[in-house]
C-alpha positions, 0 to 999 in steps of 0.5 A: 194130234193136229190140236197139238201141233198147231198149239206148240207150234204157235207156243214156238214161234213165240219163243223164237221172237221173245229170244230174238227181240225181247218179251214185251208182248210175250208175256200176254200172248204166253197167258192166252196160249197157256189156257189152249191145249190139244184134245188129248190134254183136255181129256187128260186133265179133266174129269167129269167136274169141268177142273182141270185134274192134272193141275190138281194132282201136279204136285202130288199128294202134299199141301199146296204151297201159295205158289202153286195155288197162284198158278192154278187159279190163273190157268183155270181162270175162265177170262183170258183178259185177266188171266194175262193181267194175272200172270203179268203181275206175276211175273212182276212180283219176282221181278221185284224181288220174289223169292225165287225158290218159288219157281223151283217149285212150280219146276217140280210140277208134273203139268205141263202148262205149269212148266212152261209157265214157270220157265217162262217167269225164269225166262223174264226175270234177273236171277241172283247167280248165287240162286241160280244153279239149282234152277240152272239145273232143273231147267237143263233136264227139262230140255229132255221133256217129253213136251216139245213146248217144256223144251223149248221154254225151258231152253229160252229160259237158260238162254242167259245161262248158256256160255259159248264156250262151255262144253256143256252148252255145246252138247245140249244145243247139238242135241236141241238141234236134232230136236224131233219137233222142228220148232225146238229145232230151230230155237236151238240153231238161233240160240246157237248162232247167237251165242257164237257172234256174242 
């Protein structure tokens, strides 16, 4: 449990710098935390064959799109080095104009390394507001999400999205700020002192 504490915090305090100052070096630092998680996830995640199980079964019984097959490759990648390079050259895909229904898939994910990844990318790229009310969506009810780092990801991720005077964003900033955890507590009183003085 300490594992994991220590994991999601170290993923928010990141979150909070990347909403402060921009993601420069956040996307580097977001793949090599990615690949750490806490005891009880490595013991949830792998069977005896040394592959992470849950990212296998993430996306339930069907074939795997070329999406989900990227991000998996990536977070079982051994390297750290390239793992971020991987990710990194992600991300620039959809910056260069990716579909991003894509994400939408990895959103419907059951891992949790895999949503916060993917909330992430939304979090660095410029979405077509014509594409972004479904992701919108899918991001919102992920601030509910039993993880502590999936909420806070996901909430860095509507950042953009969030209007200050939307009655909306008003509920799901109050109810961020009572947050259990006190990382996504605290990414949520920024989010809303910086949507205030805007």
């Amino acid at each position: 449990m300490a594992d994991e504490a220590a994991s999601g915090w170290d993923l928010l305090q990141l979150l909070c710098c990347n909403l402060a100052s921009g993601a420069a070096e956040a996307t580097r630092k977001v793949c090599m935390l990615a690949n750490c998680s806490s005891n009880e996830s490595r013991s949830r995640d792998h069977e005896g064959n040394g592959f992470p199980q849950a990212i296998d079964q993430s996306f339930g019984k069907r074939t795997s799109t070329m999406i989900e097959n990227e991000i998996k490759e990536i977070i079982q990648d051994q390297s750290s080095v390239r793992r971020a390079k991987r990710f990194s050259a992600l991300v620039d895909q959809f910056r260069g104009g990716r579909d991003v229904g894509d994400l939408l898939v990895l959103l419907e994910s059951t891992s949790d390394k895999v949503l916060g990844l993917a909330a992430h990318i939304v979090g660095e790229i410029a979405i077509d507001p014509a594409s972004a009310p479904p992701i919108v969506a899918k991001l919102r009810e992920l601030t509910a999400h039993e993880s502590p780092t999936v909420r806070a990801y996901a909430l860095t991720a509507l950042f953009p999205w969030l209007k200050s005077l939307d009655q909306e964003t008003r509920e799901l900033l109050a109810r961020m700020s009572r947050d259990p955890e006190e990382g996504v507590r605290s990414l949520a009183q920024m989010a809303s002192r910086r949507i205030s003085s805007s």
